[in-house]
VOSETOR-410099 format. One line per field, with one value per residue (C-alpha): residue number from 1; x, y, z. Coordinates in nm, 2 decimals. Example, Ala and Ser with C-alpha at 12.3 -4.5 7.8 and 13.67 -1.06 7.14 Angstrom:
// residues 2
nr <- (1;2)
px <- (1.23;1.37)
py <- (-0.45;-0.11)
pz <- (0.78;0.71)
END
This chain:
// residues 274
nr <- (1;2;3;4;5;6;7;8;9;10;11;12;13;14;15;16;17;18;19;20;21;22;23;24;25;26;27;28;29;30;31;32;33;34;35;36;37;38;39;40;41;42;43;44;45;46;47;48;49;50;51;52;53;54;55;56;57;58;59;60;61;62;63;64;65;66;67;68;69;70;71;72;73;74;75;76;77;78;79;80;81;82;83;84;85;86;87;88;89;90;91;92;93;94;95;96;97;98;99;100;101;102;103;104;105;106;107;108;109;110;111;112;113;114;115;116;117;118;119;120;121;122;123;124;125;126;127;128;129;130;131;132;133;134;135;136;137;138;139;140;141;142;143;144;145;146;147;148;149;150;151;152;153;154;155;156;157;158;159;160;161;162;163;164;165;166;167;168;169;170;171;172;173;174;175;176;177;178;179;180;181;182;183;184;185;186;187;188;189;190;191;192;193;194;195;196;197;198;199;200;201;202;203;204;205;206;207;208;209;210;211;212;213;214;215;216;217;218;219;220;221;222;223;224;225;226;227;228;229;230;231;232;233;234;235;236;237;238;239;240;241;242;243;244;245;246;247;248;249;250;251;252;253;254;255;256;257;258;259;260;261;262;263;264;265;266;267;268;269;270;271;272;273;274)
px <- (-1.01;-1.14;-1.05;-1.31;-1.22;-0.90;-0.84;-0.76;-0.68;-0.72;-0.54;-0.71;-1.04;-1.27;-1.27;-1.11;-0.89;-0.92;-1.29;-1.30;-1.03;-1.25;-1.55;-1.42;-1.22;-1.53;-1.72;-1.49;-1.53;-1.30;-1.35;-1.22;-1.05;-1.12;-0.92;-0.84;-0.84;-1.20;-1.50;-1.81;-1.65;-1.51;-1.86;-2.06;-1.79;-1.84;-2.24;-2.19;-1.99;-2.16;-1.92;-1.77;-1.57;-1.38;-1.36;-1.02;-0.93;-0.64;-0.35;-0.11;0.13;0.08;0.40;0.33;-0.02;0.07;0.14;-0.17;-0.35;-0.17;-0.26;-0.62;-0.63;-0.45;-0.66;-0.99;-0.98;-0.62;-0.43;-0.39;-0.38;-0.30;-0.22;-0.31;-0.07;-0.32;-0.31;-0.12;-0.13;0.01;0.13;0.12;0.37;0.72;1.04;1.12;0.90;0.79;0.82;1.06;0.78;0.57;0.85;0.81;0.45;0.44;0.79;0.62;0.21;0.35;0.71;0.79;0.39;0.34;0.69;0.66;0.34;0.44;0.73;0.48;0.27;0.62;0.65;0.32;0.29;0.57;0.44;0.12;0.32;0.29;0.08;0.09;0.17;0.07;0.21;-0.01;0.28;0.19;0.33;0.52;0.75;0.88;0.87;0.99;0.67;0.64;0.44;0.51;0.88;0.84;0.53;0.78;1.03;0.80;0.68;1.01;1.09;0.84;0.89;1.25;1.15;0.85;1.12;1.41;1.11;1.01;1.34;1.45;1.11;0.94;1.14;1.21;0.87;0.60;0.53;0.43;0.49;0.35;0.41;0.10;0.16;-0.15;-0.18;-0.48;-0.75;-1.11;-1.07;-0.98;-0.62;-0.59;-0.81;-0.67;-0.30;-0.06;0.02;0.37;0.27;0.11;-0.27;-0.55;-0.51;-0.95;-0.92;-0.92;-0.68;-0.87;-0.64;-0.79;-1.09;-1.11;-0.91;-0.99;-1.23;-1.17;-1.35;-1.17;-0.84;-0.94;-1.06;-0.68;-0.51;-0.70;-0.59;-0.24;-0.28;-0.43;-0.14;0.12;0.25;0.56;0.47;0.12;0.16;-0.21;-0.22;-0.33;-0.20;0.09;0.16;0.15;0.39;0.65;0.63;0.79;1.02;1.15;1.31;1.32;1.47;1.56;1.71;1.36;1.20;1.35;1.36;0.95;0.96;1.19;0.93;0.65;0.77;0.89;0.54;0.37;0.67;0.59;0.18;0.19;0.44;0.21;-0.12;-0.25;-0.21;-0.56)
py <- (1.46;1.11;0.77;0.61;0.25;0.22;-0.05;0.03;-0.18;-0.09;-0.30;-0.18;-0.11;-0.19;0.13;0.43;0.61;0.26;0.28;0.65;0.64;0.29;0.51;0.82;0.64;0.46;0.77;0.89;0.58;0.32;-0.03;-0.16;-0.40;-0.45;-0.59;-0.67;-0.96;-0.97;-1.04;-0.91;-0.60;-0.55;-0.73;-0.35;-0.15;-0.29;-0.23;0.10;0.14;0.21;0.04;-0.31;-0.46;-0.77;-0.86;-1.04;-1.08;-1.13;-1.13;-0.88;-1.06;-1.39;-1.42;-1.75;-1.67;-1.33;-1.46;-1.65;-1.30;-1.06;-1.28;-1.32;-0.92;-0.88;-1.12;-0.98;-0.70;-0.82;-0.55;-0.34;0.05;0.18;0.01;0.18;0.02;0.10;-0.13;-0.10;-0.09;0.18;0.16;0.37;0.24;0.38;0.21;0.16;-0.11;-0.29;-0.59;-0.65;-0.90;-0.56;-0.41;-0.73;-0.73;-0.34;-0.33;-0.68;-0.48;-0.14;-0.19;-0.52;-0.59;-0.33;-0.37;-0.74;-0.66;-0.38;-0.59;-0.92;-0.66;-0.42;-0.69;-0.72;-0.34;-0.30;-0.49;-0.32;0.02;0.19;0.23;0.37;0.27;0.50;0.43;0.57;0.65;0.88;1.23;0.97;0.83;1.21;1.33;1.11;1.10;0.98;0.65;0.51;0.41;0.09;0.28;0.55;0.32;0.18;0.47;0.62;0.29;0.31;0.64;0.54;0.20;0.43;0.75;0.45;0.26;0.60;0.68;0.37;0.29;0.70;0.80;0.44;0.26;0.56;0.40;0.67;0.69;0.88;0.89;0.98;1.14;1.19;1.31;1.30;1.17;1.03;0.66;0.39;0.36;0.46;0.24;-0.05;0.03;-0.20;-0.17;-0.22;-0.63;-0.63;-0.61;-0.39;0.00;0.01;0.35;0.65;0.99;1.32;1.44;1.16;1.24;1.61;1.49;1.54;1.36;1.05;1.16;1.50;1.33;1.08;1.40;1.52;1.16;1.18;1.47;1.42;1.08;1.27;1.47;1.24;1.37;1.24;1.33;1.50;1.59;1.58;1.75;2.04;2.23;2.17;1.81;2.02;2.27;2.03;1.78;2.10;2.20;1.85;1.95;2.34;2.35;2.01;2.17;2.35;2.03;1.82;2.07;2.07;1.67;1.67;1.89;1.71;1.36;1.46;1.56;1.26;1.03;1.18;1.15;0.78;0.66;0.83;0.63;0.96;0.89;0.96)
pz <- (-0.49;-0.61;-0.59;-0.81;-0.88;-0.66;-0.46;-0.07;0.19;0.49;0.81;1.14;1.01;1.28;1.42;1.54;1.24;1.00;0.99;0.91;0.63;0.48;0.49;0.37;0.08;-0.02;-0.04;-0.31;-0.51;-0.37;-0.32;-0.01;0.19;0.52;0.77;1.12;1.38;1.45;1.14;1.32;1.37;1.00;0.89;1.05;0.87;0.55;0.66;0.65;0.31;-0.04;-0.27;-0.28;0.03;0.04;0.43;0.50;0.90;1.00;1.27;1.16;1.36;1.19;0.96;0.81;0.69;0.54;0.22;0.17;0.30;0.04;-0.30;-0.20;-0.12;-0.48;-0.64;-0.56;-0.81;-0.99;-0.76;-0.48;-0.56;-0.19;0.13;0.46;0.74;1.02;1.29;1.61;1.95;2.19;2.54;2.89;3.12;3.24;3.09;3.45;3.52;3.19;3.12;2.80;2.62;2.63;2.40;2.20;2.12;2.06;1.84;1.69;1.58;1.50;1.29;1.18;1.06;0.90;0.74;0.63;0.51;0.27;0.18;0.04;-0.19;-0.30;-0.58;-0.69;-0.70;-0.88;-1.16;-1.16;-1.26;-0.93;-0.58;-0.27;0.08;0.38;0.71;1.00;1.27;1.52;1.68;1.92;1.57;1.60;1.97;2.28;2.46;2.80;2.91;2.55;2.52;2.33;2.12;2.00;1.92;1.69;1.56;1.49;1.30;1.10;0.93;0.90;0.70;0.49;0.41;0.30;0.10;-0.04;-0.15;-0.35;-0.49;-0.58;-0.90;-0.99;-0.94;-0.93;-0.57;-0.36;0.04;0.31;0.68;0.88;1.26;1.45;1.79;2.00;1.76;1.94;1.95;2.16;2.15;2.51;2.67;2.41;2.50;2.69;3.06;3.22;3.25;2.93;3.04;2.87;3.02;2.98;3.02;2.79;2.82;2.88;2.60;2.35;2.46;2.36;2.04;1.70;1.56;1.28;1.05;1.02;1.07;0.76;0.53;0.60;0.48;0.21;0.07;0.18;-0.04;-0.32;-0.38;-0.33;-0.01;0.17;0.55;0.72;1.07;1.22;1.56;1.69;2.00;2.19;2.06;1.72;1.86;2.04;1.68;1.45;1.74;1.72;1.40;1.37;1.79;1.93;2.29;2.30;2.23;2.48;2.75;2.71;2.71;2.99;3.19;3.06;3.16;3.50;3.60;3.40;3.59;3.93;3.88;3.72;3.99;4.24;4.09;4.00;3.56;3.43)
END
C-alpha cells in the first residue's frame, strides 16, 4: 500500500480520525492538505508530518468562500488526487425536545458540506483523469441510533449522495468512492457534539472512550482506499453486529434499536445519560 506523491486533502484534520488518516497518508508518501476551522491546530498536525502540507482553514459551512478554497487546494500541486470529507459534528439529544436550528447546523456540517464540496472539485477531477472521494459517515448513516436523530439523518444522506456519485461517475470517470462508517473510535466527537439547544455536550461517552483507537481506524481507510473499495464498515462489537443486521435482518435490527433507545430514552429523560 503506497501513496507516494498523491495529493490528499483532508477536511477535519485537527484531530480525532482527520489527524490520523493526514498522518498515516503522509507516512506512505502523500502530501497533504490540511484543513479545518482553526490554524494553530492544523499548524501542530502539519508539525507532526514528514512530507509537504499546504494548511488551508476553513469553514465548511462557508458556501461563498468554497470556491476560492478548492482552486487554491488544486493549485498547490496542479490537482487533488483524494478528498477525505471528514469534518462533522454529532449530536446527543432526543428528537423530542430539540430545537429544529440543531437539525439545521448538523444536516448543514455533515451532508450538504461535504456535498458542495465534492461537487466544486468533481470537475477539476474529471479533467485530471480520475480521483477519489471518501466520505467518512458513521455506523449512525446505517442504523437509527438513539440521541442522534438529526446526526443519522446526515449520515444516511451522505452515503446516499457518495453511492449515486459513485455510480454515475466509477466506470465513466475512473473516480472512485468510498463510504466510511465508524463506530466508537477514541476522539472527541462526544464531548464536541450538539445538545437539544445547540450547546457543547463537554462530555465524552464511556463507549467512545473504550473505542478503537484512530490510528487503527486510519490503517483500515487506508487500505479500504488502496483497493478501491465502495463501503468499510469499522466497528467492532455490537454496533458491528446491529450495522450488518440492518441489511441481512431489518425486524432483528429494529427490535434491538427499539430496546436500546427505550432504555437510552428512559435514562437521558431521567438525567442519568453518561
Amino acid at each position: 500500500m503506497t501513496f507516494d506523491g498523491k495529493i490528499v486533502w483532508i477536511t477535519g484534520a485537527s484531530s480525532g480520525i482527520g489527524e490520523a488518516l493526514a498522518k498515516a497518508f503522509a507516512d506512505q508518501g502523500a502530501h497533504i492538505i490540511l484543513s479545518g476551522r482553526r490554524t494553530d491546530a492544523l499548524e501542530q498536525v502539519a508539525a507532526g508530518i514528514k512530507t509537504d502540507t499546504l494548511i488551508l482553514p476553513f469553514e465548511t459551512t462557508d458556501y461563498d468562500t468554497l470556491p476560492a478554497k478548492v482552486e487554491k487546494a488544486r493549485g498547490w500541486r496542479d490537482k487533488v488526487d483524494i478528498l477525505v470529507n471528514n469534518a462533522g459534528i454529532s449530536q446527543r439529544s432526543l428528537a423530542l425536545d430539540t430545537h429544529p436550528d440543531v437539525h439545521h447546523k448538523i444536516i448543514n456540517v455533515d451532508l450538504l458540506a461535504p456535498i458542495w464540496l465534492s461537487q466544486l472539485l468533481l470537475p477539476h477531477m474529471i479533467a485530471a483523469g480520475g480521483g477519489h472521494i471518501v466520505g467518512i459517515s458513521s455506523v449512525a448513516g446505517r442504523v437509527g441510533v438513539p440521541l442522534r436523530t438529526a446526526y443519522c439523518a446526515a449520515k444516511h444522506g451522505l452515503i446516499g449522495y457518495m453511492d449515486a456519485l459513485r455510480a454515475e461517475t466509477e466506470k465513466l470517470h475512473n473516480i472512485h468512492v468510498t463510504n466510511i462508517l465508524p463506530g466508537s473510535i477514541r476522539t472527541n466527537v462526544s464531548r464536541n457534539a450538539l445538545t437539544n439547544e445547540g450547546e457543547r455536550r463537554g462530555k465524552s461517552d464511556a463507549a467512545i472512550d473504550n473505542g478503537m483507537e484512530p490510528d487503527e481506524c486510519a490503517r483500515q481507510i487506508l487500505e479500504a482506499v488502496a483497493n478501491n473499495v465502495p463501503e468499510l464498515l469499522i466497528a467492532e462489537g455490537m454496533e458491528q453486529q446491529i450495522a450488518l443486521l440492518r441489511q441481512s435482518d431489518p425486524e432483528q435490527c429494529f427490535a434491538m434499536t427499539a430496546a436500546l433507545g427505550a432504555q437510552i430514552a428512559e435514562k437521558y429523560e431521567a438525567g442519568e445519560s453518561d
